[in-house]
Z-matrix of the N, CA and C atoms (Angstrom, degrees):
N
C 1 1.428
C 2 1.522 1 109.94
N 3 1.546 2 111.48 1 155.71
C 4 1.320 3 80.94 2 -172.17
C 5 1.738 4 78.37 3 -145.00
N 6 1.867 5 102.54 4 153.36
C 7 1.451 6 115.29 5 -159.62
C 8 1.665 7 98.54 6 -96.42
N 9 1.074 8 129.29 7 136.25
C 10 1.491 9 129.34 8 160.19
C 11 1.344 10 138.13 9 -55.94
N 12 1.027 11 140.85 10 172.57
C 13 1.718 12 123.07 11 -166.83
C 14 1.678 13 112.01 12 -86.41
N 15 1.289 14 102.32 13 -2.17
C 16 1.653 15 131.16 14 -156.17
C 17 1.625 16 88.10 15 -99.29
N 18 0.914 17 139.34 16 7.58
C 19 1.682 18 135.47 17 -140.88
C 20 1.656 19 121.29 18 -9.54
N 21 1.547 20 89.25 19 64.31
C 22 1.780 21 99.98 20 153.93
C 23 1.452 22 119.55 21 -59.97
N 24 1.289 23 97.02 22 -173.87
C 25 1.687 24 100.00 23 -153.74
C 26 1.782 25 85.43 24 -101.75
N 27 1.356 26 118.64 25 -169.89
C 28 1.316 27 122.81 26 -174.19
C 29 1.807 28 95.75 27 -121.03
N 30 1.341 29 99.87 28 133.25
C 31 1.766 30 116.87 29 167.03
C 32 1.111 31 109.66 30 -96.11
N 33 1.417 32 141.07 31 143.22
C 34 1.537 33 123.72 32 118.98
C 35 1.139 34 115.92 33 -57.34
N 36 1.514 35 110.69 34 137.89
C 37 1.529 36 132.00 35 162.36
C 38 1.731 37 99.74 36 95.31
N 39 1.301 38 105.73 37 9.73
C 40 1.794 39 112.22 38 163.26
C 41 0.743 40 149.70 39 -154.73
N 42 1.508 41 142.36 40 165.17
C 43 1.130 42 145.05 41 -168.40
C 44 0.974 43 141.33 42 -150.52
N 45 1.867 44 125.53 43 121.60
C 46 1.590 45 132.66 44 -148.90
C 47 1.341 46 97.59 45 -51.39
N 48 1.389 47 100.71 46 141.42
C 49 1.338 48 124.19 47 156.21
C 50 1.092 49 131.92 48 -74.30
N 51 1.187 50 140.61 49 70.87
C 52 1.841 51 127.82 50 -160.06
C 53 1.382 52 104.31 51 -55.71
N 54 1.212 53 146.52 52 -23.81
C 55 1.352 54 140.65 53 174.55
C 56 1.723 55 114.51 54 -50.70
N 57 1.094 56 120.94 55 -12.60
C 58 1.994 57 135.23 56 -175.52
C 59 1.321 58 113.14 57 102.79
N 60 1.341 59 111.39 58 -1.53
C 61 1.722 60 108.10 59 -151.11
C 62 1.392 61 95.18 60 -84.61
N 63 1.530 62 122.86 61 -21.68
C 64 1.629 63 111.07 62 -176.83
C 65 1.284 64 117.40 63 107.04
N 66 0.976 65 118.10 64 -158.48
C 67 1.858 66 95.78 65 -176.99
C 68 1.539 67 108.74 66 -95.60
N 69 1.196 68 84.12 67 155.73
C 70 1.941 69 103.05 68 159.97
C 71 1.413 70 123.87 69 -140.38
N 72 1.054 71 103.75 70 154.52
C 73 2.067 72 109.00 71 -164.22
C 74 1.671 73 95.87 72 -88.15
N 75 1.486 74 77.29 73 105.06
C 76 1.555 75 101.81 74 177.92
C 77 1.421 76 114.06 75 -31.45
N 78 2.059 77 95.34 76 -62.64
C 79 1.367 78 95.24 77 177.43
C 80 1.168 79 135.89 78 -52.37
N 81 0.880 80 125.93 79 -37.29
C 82 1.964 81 137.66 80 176.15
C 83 1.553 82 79.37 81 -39.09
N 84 1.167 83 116.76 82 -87.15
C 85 1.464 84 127.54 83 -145.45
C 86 1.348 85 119.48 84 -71.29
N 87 1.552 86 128.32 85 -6.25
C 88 1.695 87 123.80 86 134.12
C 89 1.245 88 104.61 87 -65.22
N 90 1.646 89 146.13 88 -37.88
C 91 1.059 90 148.61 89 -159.78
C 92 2.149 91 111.69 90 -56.36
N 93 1.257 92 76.10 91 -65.94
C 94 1.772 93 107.09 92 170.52
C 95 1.688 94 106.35 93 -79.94
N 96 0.646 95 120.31 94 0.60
C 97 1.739 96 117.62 95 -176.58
C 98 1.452 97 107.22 96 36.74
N 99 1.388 98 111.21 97 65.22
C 100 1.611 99 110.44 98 -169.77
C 101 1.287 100 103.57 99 -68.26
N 102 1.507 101 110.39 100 177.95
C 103 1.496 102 123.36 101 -158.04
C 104 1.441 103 109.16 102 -65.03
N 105 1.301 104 115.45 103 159.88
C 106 1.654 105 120.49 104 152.65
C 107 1.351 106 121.79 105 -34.51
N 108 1.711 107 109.34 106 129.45
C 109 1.301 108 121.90 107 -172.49
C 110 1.098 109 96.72 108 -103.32
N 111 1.730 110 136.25 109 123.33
C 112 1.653 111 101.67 110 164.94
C 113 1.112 112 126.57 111 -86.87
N 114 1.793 113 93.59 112 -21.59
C 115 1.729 114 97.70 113 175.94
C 116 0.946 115 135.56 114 -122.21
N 117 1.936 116 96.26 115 52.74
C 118 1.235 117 143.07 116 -177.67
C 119 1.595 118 108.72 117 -89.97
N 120 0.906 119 109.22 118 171.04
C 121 1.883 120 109.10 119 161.44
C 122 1.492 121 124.52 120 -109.53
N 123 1.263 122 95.43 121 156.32
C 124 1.843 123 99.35 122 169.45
C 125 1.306 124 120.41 123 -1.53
N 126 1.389 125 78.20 124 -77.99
C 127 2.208 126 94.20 125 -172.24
C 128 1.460 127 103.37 126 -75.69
N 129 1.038 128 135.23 127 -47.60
C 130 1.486 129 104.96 128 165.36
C 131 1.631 130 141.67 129 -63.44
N 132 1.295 131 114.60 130 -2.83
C 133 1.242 132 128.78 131 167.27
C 134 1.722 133 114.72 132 -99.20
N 135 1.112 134 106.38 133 5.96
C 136 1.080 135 107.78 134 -174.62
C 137 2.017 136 116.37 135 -70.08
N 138 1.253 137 109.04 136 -64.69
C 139 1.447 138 118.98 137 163.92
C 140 1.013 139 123.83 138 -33.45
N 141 1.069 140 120.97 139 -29.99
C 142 1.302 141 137.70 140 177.65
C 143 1.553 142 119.82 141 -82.89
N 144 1.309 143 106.90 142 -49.11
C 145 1.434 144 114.48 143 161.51
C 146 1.095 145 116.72 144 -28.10
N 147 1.681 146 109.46 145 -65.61
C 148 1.529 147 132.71 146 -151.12
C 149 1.203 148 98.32 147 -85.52
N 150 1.050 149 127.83 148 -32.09
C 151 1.572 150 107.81 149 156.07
C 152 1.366 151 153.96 150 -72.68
N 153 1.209 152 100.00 151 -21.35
C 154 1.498 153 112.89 152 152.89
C 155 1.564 154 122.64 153 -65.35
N 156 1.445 155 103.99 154 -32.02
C 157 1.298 156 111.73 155 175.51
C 158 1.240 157 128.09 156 -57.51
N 159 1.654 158 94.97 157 -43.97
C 160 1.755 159 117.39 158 -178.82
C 161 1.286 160 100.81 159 -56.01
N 162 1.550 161 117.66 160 -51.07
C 163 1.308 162 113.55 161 -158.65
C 164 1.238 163 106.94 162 -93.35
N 165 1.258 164 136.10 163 4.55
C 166 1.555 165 124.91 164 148.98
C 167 1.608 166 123.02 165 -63.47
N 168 1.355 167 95.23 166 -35.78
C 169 1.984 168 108.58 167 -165.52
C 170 1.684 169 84.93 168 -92.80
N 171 1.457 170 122.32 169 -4.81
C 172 1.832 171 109.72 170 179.77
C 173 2.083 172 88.59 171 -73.24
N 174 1.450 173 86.96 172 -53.03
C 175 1.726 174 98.91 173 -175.12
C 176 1.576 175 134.87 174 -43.95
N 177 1.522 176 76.20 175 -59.81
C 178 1.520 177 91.27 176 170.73
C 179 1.675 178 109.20 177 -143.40
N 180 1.916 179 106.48 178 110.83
C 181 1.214 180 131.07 179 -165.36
C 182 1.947 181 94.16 180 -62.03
N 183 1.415 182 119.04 181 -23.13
C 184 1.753 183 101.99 182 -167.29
C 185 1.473 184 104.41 183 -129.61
N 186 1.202 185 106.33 184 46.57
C 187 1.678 186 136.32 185 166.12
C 188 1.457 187 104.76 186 -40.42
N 189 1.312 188 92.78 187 117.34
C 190 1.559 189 87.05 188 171.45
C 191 1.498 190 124.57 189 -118.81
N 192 1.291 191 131.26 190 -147.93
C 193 1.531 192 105.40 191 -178.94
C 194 1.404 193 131.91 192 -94.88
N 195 1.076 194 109.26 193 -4.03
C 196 1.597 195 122.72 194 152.77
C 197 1.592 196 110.55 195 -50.56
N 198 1.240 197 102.25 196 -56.50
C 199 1.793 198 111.03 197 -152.36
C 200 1.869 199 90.57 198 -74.14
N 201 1.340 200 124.46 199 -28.36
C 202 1.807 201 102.07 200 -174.72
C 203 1.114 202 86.61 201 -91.04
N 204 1.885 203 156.01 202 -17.59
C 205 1.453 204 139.38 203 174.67
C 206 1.725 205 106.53 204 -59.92
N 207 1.170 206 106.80 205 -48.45
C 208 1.502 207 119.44 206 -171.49
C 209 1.311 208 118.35 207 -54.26
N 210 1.731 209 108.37 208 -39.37
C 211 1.191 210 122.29 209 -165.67
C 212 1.717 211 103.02 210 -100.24
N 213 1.276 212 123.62 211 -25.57
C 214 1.797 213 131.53 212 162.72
C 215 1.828 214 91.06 213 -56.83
N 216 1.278 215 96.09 214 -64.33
C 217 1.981 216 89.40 215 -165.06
C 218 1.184 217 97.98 216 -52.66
N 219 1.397 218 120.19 217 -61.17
C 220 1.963 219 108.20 218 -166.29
C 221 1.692 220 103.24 219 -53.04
N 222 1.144 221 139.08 220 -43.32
C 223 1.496 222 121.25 221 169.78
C 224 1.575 223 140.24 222 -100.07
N 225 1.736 224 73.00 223 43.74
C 226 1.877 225 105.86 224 179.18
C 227 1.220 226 152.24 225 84.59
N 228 1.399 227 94.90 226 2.54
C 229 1.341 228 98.30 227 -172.41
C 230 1.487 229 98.32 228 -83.74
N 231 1.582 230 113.07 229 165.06
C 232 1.155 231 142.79 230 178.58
C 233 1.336 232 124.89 231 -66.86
N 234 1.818 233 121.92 232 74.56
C 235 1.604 234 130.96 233 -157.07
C 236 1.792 235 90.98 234 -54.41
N 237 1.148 236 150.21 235 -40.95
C 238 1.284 237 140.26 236 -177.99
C 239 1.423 238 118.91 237 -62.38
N 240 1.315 239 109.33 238 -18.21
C 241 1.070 240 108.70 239 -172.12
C 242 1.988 241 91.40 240 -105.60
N 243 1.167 242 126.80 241 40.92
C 244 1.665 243 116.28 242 -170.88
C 245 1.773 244 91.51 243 -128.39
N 246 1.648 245 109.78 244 143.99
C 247 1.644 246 108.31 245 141.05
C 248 1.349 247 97.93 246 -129.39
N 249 1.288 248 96.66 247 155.61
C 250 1.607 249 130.63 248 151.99
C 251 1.551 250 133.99 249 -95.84
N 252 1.287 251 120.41 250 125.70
C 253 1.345 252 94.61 251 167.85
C 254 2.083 253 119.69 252 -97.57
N 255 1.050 254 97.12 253 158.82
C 256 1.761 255 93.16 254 -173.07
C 257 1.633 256 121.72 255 -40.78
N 258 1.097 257 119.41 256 118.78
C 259 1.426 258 123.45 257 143.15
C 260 1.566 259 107.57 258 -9.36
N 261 1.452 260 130.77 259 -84.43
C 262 1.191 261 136.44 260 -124.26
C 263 2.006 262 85.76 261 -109.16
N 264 1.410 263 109.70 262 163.48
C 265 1.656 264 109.33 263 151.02
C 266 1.165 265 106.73 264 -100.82
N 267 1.640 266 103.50 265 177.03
C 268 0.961 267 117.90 266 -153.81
C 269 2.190 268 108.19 267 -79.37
N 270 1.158 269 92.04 268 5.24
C 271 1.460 270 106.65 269 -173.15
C 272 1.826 271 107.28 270 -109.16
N 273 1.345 272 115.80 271 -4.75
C 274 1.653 273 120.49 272 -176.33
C 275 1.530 274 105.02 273 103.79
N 276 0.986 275 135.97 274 -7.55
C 277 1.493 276 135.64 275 176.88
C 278 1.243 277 125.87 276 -59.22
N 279 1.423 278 135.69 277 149.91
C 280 1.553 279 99.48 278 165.50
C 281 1.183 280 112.53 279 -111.11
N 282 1.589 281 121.97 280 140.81
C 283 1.272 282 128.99 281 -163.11
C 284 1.570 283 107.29 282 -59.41
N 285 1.752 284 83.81 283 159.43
C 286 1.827 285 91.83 284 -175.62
C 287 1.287 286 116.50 285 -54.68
N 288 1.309 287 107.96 286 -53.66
C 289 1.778 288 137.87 287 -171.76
C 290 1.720 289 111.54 288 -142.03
N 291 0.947 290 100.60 289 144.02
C 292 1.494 291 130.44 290 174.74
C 293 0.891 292 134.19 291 -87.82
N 294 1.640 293 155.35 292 146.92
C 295 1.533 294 115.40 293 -175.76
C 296 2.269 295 74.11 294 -147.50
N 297 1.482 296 82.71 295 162.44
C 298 1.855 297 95.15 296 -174.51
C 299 1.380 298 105.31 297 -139.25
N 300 1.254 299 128.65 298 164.90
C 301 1.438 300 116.99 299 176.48
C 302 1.267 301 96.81 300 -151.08
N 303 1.555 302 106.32 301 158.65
C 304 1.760 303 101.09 302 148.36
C 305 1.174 304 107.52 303 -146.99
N 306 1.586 305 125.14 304 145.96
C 307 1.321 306 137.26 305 -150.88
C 308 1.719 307 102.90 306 -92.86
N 309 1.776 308 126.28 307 129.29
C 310 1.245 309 100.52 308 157.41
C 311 1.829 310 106.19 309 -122.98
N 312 1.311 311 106.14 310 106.10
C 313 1.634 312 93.59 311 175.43
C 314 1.685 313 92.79 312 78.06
N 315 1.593 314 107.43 313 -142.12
C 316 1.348 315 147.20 314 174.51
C 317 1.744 316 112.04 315 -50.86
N 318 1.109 317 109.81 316 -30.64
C 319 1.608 318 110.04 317 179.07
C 320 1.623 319 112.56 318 -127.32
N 321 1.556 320 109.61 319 -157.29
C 322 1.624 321 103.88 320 -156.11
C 323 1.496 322 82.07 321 -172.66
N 324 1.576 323 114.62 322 129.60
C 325 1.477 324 116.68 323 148.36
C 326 1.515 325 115.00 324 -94.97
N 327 1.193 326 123.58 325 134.12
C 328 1.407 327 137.49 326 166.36
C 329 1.384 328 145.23 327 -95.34
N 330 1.130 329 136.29 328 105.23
C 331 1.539 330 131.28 329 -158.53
C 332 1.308 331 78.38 330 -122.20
N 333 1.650 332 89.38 331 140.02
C 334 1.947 333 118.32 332 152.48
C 335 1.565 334 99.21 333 -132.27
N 336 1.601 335 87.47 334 153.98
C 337 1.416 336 96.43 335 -175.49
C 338 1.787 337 119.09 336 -148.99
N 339 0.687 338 128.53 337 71.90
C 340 1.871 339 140.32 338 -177.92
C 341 1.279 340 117.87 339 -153.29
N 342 1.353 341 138.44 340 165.80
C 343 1.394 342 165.19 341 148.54
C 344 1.486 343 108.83 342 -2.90
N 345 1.441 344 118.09 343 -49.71
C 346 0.739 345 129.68 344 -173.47
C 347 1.818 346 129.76 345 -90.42
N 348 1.012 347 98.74 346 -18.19
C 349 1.460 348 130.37 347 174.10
C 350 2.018 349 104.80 348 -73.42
N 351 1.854 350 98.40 349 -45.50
C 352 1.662 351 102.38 350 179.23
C 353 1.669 352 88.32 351 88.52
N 354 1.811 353 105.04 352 44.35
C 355 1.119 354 103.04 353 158.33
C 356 2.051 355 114.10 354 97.67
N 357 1.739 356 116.07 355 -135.09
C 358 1.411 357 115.92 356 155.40
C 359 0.923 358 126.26 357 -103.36
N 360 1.486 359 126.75 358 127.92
C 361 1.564 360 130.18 359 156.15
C 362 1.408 361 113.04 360 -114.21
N 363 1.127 362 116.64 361 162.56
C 364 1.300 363 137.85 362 147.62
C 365 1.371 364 125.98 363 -124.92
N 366 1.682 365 106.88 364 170.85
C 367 1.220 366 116.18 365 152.53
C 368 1.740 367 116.23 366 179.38
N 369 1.487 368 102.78 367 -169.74
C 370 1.503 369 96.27 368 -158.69
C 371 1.765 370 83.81 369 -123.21
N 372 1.312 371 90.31 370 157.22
C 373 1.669 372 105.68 371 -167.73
C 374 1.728 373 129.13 372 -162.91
N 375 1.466 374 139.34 373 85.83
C 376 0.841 375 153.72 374 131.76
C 377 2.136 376 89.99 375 46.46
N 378 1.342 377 129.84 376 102.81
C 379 1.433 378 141.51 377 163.18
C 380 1.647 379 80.48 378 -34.86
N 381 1.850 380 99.96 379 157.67
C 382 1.233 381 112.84 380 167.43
C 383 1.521 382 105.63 381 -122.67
N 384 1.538 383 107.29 382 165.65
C 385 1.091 384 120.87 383 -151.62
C 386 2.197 385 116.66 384 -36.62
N 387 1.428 386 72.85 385 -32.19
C 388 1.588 387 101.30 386 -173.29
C 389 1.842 388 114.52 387 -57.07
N 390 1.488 389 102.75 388 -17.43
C 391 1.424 390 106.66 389 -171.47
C 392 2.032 391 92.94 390 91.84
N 393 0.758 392 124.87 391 -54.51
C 394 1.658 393 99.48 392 -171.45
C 395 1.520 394 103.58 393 -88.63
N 396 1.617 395 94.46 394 -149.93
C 397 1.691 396 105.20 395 -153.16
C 398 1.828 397 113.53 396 -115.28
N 399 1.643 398 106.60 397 -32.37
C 400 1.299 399 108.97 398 -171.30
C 401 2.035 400 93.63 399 -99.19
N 402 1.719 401 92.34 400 159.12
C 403 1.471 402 99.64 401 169.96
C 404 1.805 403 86.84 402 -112.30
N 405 1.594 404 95.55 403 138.22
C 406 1.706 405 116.17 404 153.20
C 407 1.383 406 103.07 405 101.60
N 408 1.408 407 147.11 406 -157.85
C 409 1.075 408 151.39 407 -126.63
C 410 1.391 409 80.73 408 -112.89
N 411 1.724 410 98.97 409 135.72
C 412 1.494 411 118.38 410 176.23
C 413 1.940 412 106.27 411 -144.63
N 414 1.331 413 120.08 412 138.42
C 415 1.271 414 132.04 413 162.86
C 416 1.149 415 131.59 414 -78.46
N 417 2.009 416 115.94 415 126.94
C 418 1.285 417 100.36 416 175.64
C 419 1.465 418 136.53 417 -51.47
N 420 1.093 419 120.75 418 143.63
C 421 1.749 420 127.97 419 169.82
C 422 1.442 421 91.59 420 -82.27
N 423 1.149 422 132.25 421 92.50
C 424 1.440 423 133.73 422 -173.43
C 425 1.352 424 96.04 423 -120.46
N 426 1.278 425 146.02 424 -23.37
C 427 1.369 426 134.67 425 -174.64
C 428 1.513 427 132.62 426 -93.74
């Protein structure tokens, strides 16, 4: 269970809302993969991630990294807060896998997605020193 900064009391079956609203049943909302939190955390934005994700690569099987930024912003998440790494290498190829992030605060959810990856993963991960989320060559979200 986990206590709010407000020092609410502890439920089973919930969990503070840092937004003021008070609690909500956590579970429901991994259940439903409710919407983007922004000023949510990692792990609670996570389900949510992965579902949008799913249903981009349900849509379109050779998704590239435009199409899961496009499709994170259309179901809210925070494009300033996103990297990508390039589509292409640095030689004209197109990369095996891709990887995307979006920053909340202190942590970072992460999706990769190619051949090489064994398809979609995610996960949630501690910001690096740098303030963002991916290590090594990343593309502007300029559009």
């Amino acid at each position: 269970m986990h206590r709010g900064s407000s020092g609410g009391d502890d439920r089973s079956g919930a969990a503070y809302d840092g937004d003021g609203l008070g609690f909500r049943d956590a579970d429901a909302d991994r259940e439903r993969g409710a919407g983007a939190r922004p000023r949510g955390t990692a792990e609670q934005n996570l389900p949510y991630f992965d579902k949008v994700n799913q249903a981009t690569i349900a849509a379109k099987p050779a998704a590239q990294g435009r199409d899961f930024i496009d499709a994170l912003v259309a179901a809210g998440f925070t494009k300033s807060d996103m990297q990508v790494t390039p589509d292409m290498t640095t030689i004209g190829l197109k990369a095996a896998s891709i990887q995307f992030s979006v920053r909340f605060g202190a942590g970072c959810v992460i999706g990769q997605y190619g051949p090489d990856s064994g398809g979609y993963t995610s996960l949630t991960s501690p910001t690096l020193a740098t303030g963002g989320c991916l290590i090594g060559q990343t593309r502007p979200i300029d559009w």
